[in-house]
C-alpha positions in Angstrom: -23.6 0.1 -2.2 -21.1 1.3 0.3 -17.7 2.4 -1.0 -15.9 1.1 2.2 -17.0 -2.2 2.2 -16.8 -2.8 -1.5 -13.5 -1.1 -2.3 -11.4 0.3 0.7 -11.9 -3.1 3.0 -11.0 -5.4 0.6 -7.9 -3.6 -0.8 -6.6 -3.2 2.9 -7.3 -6.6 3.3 -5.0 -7.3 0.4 -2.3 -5.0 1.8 -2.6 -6.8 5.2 -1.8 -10.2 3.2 1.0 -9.0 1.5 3.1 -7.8 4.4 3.8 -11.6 5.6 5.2 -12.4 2.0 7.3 -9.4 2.1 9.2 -11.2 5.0 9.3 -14.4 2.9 10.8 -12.8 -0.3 13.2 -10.6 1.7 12.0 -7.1 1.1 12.9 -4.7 4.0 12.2 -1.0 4.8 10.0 1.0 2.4 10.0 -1.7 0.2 7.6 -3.0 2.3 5.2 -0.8 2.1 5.0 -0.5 -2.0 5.0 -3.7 -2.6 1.8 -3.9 -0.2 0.1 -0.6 -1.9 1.3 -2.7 -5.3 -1.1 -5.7 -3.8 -3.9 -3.2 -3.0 -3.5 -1.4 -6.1 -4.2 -5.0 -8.1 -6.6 -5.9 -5.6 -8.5 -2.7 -6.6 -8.1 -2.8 -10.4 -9.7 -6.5 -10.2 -12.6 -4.7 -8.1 -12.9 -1.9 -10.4 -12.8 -4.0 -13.6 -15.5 -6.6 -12.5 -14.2 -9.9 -10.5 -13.5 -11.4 -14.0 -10.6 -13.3 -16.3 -10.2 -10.0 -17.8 -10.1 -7.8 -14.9 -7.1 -10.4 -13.7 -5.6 -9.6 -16.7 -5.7 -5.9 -16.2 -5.2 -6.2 -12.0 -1.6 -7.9 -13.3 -0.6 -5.4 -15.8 -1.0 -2.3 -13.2 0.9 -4.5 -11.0 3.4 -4.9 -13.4 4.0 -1.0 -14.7 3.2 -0.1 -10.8 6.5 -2.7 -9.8 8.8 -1.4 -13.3 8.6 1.7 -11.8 9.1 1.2 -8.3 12.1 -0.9 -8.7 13.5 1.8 -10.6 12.9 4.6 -8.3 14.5 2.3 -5.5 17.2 0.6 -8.0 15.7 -3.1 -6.2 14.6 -5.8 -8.4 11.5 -5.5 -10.1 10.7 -9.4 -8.9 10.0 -9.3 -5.4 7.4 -6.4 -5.8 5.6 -8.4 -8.2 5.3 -11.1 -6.7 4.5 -10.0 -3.3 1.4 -7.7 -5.1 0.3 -10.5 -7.6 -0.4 -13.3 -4.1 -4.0 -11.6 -3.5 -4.5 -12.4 -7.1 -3.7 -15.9 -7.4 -6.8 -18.3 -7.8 -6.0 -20.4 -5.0 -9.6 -20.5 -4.0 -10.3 -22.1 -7.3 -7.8 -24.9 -7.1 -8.9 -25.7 -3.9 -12.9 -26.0 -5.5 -12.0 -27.7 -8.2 -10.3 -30.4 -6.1 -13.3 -30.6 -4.2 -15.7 -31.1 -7.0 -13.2 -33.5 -8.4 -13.1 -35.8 -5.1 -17.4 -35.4 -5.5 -17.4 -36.7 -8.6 -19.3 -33.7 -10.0 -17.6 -33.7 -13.4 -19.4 -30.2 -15.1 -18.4 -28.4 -11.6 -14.8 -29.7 -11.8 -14.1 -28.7 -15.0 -15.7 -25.1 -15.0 -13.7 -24.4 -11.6 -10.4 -25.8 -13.3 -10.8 -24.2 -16.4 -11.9 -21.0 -14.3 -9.1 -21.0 -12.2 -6.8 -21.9 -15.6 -8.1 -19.4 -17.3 -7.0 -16.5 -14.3 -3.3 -17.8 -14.0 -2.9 -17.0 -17.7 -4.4 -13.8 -17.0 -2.0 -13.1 -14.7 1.2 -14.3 -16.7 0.3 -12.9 -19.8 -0.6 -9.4 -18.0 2.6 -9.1 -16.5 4.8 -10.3 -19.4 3.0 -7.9 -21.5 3.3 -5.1 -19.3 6.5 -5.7 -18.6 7.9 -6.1 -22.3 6.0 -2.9 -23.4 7.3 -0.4 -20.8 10.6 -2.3 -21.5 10.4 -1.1 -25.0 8.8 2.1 -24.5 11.3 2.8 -22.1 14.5 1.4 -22.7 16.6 4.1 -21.0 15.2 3.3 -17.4 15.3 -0.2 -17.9 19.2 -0.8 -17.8 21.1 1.2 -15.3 23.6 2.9 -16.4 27.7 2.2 -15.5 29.8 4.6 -13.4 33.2 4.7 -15.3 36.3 5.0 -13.4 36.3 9.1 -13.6 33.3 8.9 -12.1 31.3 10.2 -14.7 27.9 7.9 -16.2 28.4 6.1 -19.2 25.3 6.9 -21.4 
């Protein structure tokens, strides 16, 4: 298969639908940009890990480490680049089937999109509340900021 069309399209793709959120959540200069390459990133974990539950939950937790660290490079809240890189991810589509086969009546359809689609937003929560604990707790240092006293010094 071709690597363009499998990988690189759909990953700029994702970029190219984060950049409207970043205007939504407020993000502004170069902040901009990573939390696009976070969306691609996710977009391309998902790809690489198989289109699945799993792969969701994986896509999430790169998101995750890929925003922790980010945010404290730039010393921005670690929320807006998460959420901006986690919108490609959300199972929209899903919802939007599982409505459909609901207003059909087709009851086996229904239920395997809703539980589908279920199934990914957990994915997603518990990838990024896992990521985000552990490199909390492996790194405990970077995730408080430290205080300027009034000599100017940094308290540890």
């Amino acid at each position: 298969m071709d690597i363009w069309s499998q990988y690189v399209l759909p990953c700029l793709c994702a970029f190219a639908g984060c950049i409207g959120f970043t205007l939504v959540f407020n993000i502004h200069g170069p902040g901009k940009l990573i939390a696009c390459c976070g969306g691609a990133l996710g977009w391309l974990v998902y790809l690489l890990a198989g289109k699945t539950i799993l792969a969701g939950f994986f896509a999430a937790m790169a998101i995750s480490l890929f925003s922790e660290v980010m945010a404290r490079i730039r010393r921005c809240p670690v929320t807006g680049y998460q959420l901006v890189a986690l919108l490609p991810l959300v199972p929209g589509g899903g919802i939007y089937y599982a409505m459909g086969y609901c207003l059909e009546g087709d009851t086996e359809q229904f239920l395997s999109a809703l539980l589908g689609t279920l199934g990914m937003a957990a994915a997603l929560a518990v990838g990024v509340i896992l990521a985000s604990s552990l490199f909390r707790a492996v790194f405990p240092r970077l995730a408080r900021v430290p205080k300027r006293m009034p000599s100017g010094r940094q308290n540890p």
